[in-house]
C-alpha positions in Angstrom: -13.7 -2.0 -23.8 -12.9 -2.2 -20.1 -15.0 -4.7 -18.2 -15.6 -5.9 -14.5 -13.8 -8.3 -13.4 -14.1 -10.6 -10.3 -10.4 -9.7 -9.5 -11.2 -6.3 -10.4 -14.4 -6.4 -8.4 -12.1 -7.6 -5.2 -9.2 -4.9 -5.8 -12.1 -2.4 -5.9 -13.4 -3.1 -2.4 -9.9 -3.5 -0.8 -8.4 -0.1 -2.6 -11.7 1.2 -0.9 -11.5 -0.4 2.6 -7.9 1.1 2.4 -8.9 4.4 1.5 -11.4 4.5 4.1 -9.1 3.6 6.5 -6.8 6.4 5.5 -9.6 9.0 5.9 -10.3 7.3 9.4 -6.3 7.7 10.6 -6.7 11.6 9.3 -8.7 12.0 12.2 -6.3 10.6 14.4 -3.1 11.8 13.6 -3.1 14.4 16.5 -3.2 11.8 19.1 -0.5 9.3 18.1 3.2 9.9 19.3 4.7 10.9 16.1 2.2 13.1 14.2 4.4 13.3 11.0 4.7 9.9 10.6 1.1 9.8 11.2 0.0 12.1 8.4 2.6 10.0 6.3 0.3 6.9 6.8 -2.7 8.5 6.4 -1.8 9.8 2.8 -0.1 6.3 1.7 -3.6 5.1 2.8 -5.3 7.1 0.6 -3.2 7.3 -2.3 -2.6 2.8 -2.0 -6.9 2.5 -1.9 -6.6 4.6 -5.1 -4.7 3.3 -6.8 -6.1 -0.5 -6.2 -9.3 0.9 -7.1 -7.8 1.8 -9.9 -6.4 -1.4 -10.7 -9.4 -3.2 -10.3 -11.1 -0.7 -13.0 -8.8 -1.3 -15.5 -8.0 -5.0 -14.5 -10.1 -6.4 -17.5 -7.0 -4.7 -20.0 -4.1 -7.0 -17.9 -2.9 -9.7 -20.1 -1.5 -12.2 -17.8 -0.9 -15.7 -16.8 -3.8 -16.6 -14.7 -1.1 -17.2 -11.5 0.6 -14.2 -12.4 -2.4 -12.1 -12.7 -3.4 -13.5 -9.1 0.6 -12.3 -7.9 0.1 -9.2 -9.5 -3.5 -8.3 -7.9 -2.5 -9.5 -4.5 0.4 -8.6 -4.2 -0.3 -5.2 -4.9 -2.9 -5.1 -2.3 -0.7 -6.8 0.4 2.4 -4.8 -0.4 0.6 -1.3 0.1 -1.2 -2.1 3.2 2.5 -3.5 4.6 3.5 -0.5 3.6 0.6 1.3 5.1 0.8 -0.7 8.5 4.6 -0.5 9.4 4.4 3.9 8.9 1.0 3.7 10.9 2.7 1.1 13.8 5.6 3.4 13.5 3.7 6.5 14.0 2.6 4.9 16.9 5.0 3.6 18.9 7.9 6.2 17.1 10.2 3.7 15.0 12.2 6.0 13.1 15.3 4.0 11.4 13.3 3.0 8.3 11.7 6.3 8.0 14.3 8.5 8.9 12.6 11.8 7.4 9.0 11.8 9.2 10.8 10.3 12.5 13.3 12.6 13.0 13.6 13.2 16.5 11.5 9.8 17.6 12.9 7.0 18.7 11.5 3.1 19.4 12.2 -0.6 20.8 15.2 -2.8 19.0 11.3 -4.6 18.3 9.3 -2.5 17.1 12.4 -0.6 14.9 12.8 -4.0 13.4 9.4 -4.7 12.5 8.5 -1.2 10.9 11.6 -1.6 8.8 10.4 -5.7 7.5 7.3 -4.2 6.9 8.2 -1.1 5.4 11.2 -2.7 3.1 9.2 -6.0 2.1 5.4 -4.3 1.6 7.7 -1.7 -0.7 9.8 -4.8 -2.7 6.4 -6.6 -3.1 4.7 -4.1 -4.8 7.0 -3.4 -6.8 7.5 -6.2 -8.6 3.5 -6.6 -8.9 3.5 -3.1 -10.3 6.4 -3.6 -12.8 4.1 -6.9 -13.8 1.1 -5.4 -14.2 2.4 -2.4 -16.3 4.3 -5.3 -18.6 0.7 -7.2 -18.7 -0.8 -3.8 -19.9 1.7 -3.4 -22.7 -0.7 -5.1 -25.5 -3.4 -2.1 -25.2 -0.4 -0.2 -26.8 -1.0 -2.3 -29.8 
């Protein structure tokens, strides 16, 4: 039976402060410099709050250990809106070596380059490994 949890309750309300925040950068993706890169945000927006809310509705199934389970619920949420924030700040100021596809033709500060690509590459690692835990602490509903 799938439950409520507090940290199911949390991941909820962030997945849908995220997703709002996605549907709010829809609106302006035709005034920032790179519009691709743009629309790129606004979609891992929407699809990150998603799938948090997700998370946090089937968060009462994860068998973890209780600081694992903490790793795995925040670090979910602050890898995807790393992710989220280094395409929107590229987008903005048009960083393009980490995201070569949506910035082709853009170009940014040594800075700003650098940052987008930390955020991009660390937000990506970081969820990552929460994901891969939390589908391992899911494995006994297979039982």
């Amino acid at each position: 039976m799938i439950e409520l949890t507090q940290i199911g309750a949390r991941l909820i309300f962030i997945g849908m402060a995220l997703f709002l925040a996605g549907l709010i950068q829809g609106a302006l993706i035709p005034v920032v410099k790179n519009s691709r890169m743009a629309l790129s945000a606004h979609l891992t927006a929407v699809q990150c709050g998603m799938a948090l809310a997700i998370f946090g509705v089937i968060w009462s199934l994860v068998e973890l250990p209780l600081s694992l389970e903490l790793f795995v619920a925040y670090g979910s949420a602050l890898g995807f809106i790393l992710i989220w924030l280094g395409i929107t700040l590229a987008s903005v100021t048009g960083a393009s070596i980490a995201l070569p596809i949506a910035g082709a033709g853009f170009s940014s500060t040594v800075t700003a380059e650098l940052t987008v690509k930390i955020m991009v590459r660390s937000g990506s690692l970081l969820s990552l490994i929460a994901c891969t835990f939390l589908a391992f602490g899911l494995l006994p509903i297979l039982r």
